[in-house]
Backbone as a ProteinNet text record, in pm:
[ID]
protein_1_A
[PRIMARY]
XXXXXXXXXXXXXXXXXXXXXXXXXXXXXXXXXXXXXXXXXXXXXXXXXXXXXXXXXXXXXXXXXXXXXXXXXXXXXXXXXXXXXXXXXXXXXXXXX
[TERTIARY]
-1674.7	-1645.7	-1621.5	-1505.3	-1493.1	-1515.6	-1576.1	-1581.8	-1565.4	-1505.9	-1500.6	-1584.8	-1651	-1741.5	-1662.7	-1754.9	-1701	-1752.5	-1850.4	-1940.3	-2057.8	-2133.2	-2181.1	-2305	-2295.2	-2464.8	-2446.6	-2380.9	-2347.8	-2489.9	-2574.4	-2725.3	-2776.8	-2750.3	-2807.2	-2744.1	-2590.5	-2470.3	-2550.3	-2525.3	-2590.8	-2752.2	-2807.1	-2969.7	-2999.1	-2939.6	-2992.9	-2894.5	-2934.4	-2855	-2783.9	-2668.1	-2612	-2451.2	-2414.2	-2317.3	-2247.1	-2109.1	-2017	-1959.3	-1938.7	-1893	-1739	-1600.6	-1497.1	-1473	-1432.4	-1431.8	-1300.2	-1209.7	-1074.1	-1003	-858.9	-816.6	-673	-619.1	-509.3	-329	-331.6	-216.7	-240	-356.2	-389.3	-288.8	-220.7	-147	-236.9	-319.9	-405.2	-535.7	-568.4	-640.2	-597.2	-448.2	-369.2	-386.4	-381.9	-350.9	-523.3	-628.3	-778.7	-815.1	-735.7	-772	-758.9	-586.4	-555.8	-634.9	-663.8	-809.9	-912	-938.3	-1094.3	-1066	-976.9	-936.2	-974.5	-983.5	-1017.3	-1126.1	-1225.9	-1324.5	-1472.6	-1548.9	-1626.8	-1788.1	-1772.8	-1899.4	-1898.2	-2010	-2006.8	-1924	-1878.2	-1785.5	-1798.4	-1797.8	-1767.4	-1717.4	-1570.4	-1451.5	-1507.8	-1498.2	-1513.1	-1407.7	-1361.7	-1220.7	-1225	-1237.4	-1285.6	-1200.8	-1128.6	-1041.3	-1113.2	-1200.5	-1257	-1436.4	-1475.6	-1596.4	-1627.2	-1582	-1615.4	-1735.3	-1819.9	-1927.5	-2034.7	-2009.3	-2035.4	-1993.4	-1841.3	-1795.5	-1845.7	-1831.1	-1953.3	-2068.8	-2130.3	-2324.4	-2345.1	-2247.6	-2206.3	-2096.1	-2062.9	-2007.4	-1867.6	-1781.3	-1646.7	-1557.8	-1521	-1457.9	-1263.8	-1304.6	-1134.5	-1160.6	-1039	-1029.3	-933.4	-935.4	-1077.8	-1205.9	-1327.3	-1433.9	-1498	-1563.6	-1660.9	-1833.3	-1877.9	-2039.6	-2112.6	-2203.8	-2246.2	-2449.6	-2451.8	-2615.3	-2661.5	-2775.7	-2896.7	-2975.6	-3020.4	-3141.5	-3167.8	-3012.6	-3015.6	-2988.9	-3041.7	-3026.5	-2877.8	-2831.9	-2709.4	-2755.3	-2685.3	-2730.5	-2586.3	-2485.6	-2354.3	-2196.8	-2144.2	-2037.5	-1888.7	-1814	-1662.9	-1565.8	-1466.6	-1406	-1281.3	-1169.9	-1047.4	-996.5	-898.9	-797.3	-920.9	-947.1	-1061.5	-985	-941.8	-918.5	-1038.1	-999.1	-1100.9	-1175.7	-1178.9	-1301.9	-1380.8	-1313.2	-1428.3	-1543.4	-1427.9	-1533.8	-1649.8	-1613.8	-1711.1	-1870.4	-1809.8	-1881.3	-1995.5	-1915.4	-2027.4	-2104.3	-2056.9	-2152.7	-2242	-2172.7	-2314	-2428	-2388.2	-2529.8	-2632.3	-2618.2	-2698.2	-2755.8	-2725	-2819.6	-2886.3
1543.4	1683.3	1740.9	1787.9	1890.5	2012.1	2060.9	2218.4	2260.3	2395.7	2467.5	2554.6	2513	2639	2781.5	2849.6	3004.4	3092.1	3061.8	3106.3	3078.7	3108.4	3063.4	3007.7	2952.5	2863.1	2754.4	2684.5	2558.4	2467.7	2476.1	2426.6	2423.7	2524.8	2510.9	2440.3	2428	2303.2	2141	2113.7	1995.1	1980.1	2073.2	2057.5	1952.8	1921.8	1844.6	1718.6	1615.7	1498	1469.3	1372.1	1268.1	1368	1463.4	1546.5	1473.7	1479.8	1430.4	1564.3	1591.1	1708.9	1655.3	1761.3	1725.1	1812.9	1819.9	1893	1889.6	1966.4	1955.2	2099.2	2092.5	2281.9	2215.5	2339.6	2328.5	2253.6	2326.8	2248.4	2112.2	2014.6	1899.2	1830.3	1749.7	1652.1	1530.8	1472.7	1341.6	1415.5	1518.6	1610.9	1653.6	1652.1	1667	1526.5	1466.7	1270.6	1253.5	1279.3	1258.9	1356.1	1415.4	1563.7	1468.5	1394.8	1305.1	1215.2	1127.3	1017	1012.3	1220.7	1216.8	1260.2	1300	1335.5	1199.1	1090.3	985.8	943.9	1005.1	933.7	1009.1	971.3	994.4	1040	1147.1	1187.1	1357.2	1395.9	1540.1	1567.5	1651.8	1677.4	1818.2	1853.8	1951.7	1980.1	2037.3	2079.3	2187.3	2139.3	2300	2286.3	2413.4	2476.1	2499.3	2412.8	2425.9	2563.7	2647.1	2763.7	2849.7	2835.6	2927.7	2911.7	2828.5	2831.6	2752.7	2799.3	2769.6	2706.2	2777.4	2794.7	2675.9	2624.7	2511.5	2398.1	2388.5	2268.5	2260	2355.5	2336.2	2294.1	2337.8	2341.9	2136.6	2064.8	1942.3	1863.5	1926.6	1883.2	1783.4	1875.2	1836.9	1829.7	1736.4	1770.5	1656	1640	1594.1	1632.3	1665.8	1639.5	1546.9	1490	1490	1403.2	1492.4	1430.7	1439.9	1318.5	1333.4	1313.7	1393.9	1409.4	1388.2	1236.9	1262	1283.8	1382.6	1430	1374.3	1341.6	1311.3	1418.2	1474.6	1579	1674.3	1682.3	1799.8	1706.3	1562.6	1505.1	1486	1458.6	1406.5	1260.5	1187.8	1035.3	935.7	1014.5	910.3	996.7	1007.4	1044.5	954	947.6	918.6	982.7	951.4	1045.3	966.5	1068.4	1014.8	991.8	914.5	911.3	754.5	770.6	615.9	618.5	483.5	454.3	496.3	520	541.7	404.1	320.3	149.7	220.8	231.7	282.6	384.4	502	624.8	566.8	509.4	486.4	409.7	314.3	228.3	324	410.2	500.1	566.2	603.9	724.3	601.1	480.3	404.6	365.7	383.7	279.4	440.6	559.3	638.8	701.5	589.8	625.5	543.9
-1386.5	-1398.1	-1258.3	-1237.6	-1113.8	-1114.6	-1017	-986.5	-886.5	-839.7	-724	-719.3	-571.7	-539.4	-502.7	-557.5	-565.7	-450.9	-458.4	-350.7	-297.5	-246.8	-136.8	-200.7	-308.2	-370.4	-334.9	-263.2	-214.4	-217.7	-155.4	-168.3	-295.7	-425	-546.4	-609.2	-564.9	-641.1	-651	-495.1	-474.9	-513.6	-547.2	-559.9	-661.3	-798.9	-897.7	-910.7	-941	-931.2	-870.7	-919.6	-803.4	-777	-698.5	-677.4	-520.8	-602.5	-540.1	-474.8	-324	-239.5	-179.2	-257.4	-158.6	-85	74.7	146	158.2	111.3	97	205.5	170.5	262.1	158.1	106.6	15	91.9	244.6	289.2	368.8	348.1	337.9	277.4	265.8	203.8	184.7	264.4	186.1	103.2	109.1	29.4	-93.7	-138.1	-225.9	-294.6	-236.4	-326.9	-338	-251.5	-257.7	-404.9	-435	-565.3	-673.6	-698.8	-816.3	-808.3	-718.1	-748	-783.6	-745.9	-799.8	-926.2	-976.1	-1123.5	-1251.5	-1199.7	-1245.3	-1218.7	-1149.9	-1140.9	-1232.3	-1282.6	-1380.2	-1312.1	-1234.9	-1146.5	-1168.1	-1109.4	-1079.3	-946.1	-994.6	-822.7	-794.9	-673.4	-666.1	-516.7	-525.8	-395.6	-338	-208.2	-132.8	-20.2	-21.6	52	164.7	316.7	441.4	508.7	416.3	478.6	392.8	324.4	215.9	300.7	300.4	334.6	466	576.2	750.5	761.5	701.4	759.6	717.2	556.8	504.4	605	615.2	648.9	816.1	868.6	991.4	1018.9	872.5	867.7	827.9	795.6	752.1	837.9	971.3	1106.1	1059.1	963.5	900.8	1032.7	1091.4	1187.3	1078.4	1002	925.9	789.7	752.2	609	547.2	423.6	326.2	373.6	345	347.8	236.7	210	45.5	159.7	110.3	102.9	-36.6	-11.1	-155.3	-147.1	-228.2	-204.7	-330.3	-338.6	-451	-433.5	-556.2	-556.8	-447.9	-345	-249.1	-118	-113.5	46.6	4.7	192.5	188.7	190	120.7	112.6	160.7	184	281.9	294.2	344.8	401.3	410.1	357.6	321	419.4	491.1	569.7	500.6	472.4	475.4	350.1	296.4	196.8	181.9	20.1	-43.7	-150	-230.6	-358.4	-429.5	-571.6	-703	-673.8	-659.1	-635.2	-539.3	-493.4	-289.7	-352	-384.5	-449.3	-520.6	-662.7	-736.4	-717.8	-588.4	-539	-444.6	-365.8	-280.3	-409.9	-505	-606.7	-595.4	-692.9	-747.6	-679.6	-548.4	-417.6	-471.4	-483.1	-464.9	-622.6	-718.9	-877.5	-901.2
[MASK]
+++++++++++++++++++++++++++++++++++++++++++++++++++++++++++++++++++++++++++++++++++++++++++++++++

């Protein structure tokens, strides 16, 4: 399931289970192709808009996009930088259930 954060509960998003974080910005082009991959992949997701929310992608030291952050029960538990096939993705969710 994907979702976009709306606003600023970002911490209550990630608080419960295994949440998949994309740190995307809309005129991204490998952020555009990282969107269709995660469209296939079978996790909680949830996009956040590094032109929409600065201050997140700072507080999580985004220095590229796409980045996937994936948290368990609120920790960050590993970090993805870059354009990953659906195998790669799935493989980072699973090390952390």
């Amino acid at each position: 399931m994907i979702k976009y954060l709306k606003d600023e509960n970002f911490l209550e998003e990630v608080s419960n289970g295994v949440v998949l974080v994309d740190f995307y910005a809309d005129w991204c082009g490998p952020c555009r192709m990282m969107g269709e991959i995660l469209e296939n992949v079978d996790a909680n997701i949830l996009k956040v808009n590094t032109d929409t929310f600065p201050k997140i992608a700072q507080d999580f030291g985004i220095m590229n996009i796409p980045t996937l952050i994936l948290f368990k029960n609120g920790d960050n538990v590993g970090k993805l930088i870059g354009l990953h096939n659906k195998e790669e993705i799935e493989e980072f969710i699973n090390k952390a259930k």
